[in-house]
C-alpha positions in Angstrom: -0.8 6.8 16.3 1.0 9.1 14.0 3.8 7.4 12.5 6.3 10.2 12.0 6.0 11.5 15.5 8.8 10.6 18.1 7.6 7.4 20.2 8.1 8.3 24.1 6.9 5.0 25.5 7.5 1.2 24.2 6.5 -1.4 25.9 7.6 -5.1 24.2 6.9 -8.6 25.2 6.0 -7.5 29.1 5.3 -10.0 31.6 4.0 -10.2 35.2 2.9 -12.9 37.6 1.7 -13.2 40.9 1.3 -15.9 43.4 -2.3 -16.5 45.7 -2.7 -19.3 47.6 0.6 -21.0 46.6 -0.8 -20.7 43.1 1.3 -18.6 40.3 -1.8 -15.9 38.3 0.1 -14.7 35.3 -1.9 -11.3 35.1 0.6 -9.7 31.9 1.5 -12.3 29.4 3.3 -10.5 26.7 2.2 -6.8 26.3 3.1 -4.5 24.0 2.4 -0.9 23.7 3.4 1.8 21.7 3.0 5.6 22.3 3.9 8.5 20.3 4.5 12.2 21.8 1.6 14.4 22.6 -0.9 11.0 21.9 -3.9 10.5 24.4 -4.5 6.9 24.9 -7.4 5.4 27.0 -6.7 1.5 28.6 -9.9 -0.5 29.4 -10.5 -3.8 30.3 -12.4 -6.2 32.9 -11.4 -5.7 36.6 -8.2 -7.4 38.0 -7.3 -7.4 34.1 -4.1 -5.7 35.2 -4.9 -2.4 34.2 -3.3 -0.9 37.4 -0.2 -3.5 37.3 0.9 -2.6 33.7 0.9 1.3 34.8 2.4 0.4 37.6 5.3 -1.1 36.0 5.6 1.5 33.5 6.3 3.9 36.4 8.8 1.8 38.0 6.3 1.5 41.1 6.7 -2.7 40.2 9.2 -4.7 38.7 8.5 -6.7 35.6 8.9 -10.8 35.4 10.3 -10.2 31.7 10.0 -7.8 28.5 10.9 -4.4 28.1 9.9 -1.0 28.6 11.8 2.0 27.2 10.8 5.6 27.6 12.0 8.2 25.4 15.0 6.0 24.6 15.8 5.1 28.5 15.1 0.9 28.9 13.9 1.7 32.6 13.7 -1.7 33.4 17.0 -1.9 33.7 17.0 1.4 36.1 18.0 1.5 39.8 15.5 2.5 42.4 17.5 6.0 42.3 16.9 6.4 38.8 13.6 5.3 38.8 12.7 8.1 41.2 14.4 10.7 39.2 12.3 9.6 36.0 9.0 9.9 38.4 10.1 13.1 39.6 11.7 14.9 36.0 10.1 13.4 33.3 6.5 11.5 34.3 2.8 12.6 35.9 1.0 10.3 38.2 -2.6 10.4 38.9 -4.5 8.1 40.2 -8.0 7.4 41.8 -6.5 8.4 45.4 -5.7 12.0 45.5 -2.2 11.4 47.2 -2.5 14.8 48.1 -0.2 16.2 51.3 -2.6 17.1 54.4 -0.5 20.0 55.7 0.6 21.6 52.6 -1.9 24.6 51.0 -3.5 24.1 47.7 -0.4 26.0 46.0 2.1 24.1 47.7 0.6 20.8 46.9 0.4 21.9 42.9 4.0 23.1 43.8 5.6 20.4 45.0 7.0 17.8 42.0 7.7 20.8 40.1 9.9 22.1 43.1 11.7 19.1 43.6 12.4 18.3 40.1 14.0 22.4 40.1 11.7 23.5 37.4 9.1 25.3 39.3 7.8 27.9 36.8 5.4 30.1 38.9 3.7 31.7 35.5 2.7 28.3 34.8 1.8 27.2 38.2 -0.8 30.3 37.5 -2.1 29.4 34.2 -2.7 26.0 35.6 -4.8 27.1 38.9 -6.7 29.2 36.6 -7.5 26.4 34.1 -8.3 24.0 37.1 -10.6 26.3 38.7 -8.4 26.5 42.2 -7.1 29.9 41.6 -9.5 31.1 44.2 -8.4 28.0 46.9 -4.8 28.1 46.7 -4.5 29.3 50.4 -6.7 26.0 51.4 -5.6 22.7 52.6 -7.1 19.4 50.9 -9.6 18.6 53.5 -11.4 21.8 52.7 -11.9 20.8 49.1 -14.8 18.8 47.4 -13.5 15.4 45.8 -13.4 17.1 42.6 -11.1 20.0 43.6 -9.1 17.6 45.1 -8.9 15.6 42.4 -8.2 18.9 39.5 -5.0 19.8 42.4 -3.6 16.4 41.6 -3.9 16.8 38.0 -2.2 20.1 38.3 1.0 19.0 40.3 1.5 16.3 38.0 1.1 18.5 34.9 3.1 21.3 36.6 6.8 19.9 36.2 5.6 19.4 32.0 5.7 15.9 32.1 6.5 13.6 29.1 3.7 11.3 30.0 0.8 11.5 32.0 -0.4 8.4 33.7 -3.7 8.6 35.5 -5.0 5.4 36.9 -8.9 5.5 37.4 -8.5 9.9 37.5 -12.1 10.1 37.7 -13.3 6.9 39.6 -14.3 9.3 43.1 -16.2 11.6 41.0 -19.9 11.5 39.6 -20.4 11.6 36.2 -20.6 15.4 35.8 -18.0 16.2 37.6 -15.6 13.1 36.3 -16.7 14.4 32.3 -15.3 18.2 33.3 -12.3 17.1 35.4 -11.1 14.6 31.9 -12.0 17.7 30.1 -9.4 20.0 31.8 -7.1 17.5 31.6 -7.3 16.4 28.1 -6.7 20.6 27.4 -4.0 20.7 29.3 -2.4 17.8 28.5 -2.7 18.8 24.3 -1.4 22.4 26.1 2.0 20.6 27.2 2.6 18.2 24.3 2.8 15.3 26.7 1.4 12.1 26.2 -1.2 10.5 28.3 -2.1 6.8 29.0 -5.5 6.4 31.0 -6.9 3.2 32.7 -10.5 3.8 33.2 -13.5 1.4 33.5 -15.8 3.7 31.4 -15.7 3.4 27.6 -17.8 6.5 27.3 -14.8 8.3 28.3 -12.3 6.4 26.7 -14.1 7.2 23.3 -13.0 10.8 23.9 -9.4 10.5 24.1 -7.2 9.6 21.0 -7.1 5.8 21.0 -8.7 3.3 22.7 -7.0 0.2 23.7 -8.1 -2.7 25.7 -6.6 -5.5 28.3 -8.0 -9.2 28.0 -6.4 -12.2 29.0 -3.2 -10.5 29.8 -2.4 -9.1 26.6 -3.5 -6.0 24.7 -6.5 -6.9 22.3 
């Protein structure tokens, strides 16, 4: 991490249990994280290491037990459910291993859609970004006449289309094969050094990890 540039996420002393079977699992036990603009940062760790929770909670989808995260100077956990959606909708990028795509909405209107809402559609962009992806030629298609990958490269571009802060793609590339998943992280490791945002990746695969930034890892609850 470069120590002059401007830090858009902080996460300090985060905690997060669950209870199964009447017994309390303490799955975050006191993370901390620190990521500066435009950095590309790849999370491993062993499954049901709370991977997922911790990105989760750093997009307001989950309350934290205790700690703090701040984004870009906001402390969003102590955010309302209102302005948590407005901070999902203006200022962050979801992805994740589900498409989460919109069955009766076209190609464009699905890669559209955040940036519409958020009022900062920029159609030139929405362009370059089909072009980039690959889905300039499918924009008049819906997602059930797309291959997993296409699918996958449509939800990439609608997160990336309203110039996120921060990207955070949970398992982007878990649906894909290995061909397809290595192009896909490709595109979206251009795009995302295109936009000066930051990106935080949970993936299971360390071979992909290696090709982002910084690799950090999840064990025990805490960041190794």
């Amino acid at each position: 991490m470069t120590a002059d540039k401007e830090i858009v996420l902080s996460v300090r002393h985060l905690t997060k249990a669950y209870f199964a079977a009447g017994e309390k699992v303490d799955v975050l036990r006191g993370v901390n994280l620190s990521i500066a603009a435009g950095e590309r940062v790849a999370l491993t760790g062993e499954s049901g290491s709370g991977k997922s929770t911790l990105l989760h909670l750093i997009a307001g989808l989950d309350r934290a037990d205790g700690g703090e995260i701040d984004f870009s100077g906001t402390p969003i956990t102590n955010l309302g459910e209102a302005g948590l959606a407005t901070l999902r909708r203006d200022r962050l990028g979801l992805v994740f291993q589900q498409f989460n795509l919109i069955p009766s909405l076209s190609v464009r209107d699905n890669l559209a859609f955040q940036s519409r809402i958020a009022g900062r559609h920029d159609a030139a962009w929405l362009a370059q970004l089909a072009e980039r992806l690959g889905l300039a030629g499918f924009l008049d298609r819906y997602p059930e006449q797309l291959s997993g990958g296409q699918q996958q490269r449509v939800a990439i571009g609608r997160a990336l289309a309203v110039k996120p802060s921060l990207l955070l793609a949970d398992e982007p590339t878990g649906n894909l094969d290995e061909a397809t998943a290595d192009e896909v992280l490709a595109l979206t490791r251009d795009l995302v050094a295109q936009t000066g945002c930051s990106l935080l990746m949970v993936t299971h695969s360390t071979r992909l990890a290696a090709t982002l930034d910084r690799h950090i890892r999840l064990s025990a609850g805490l960041i190794a």
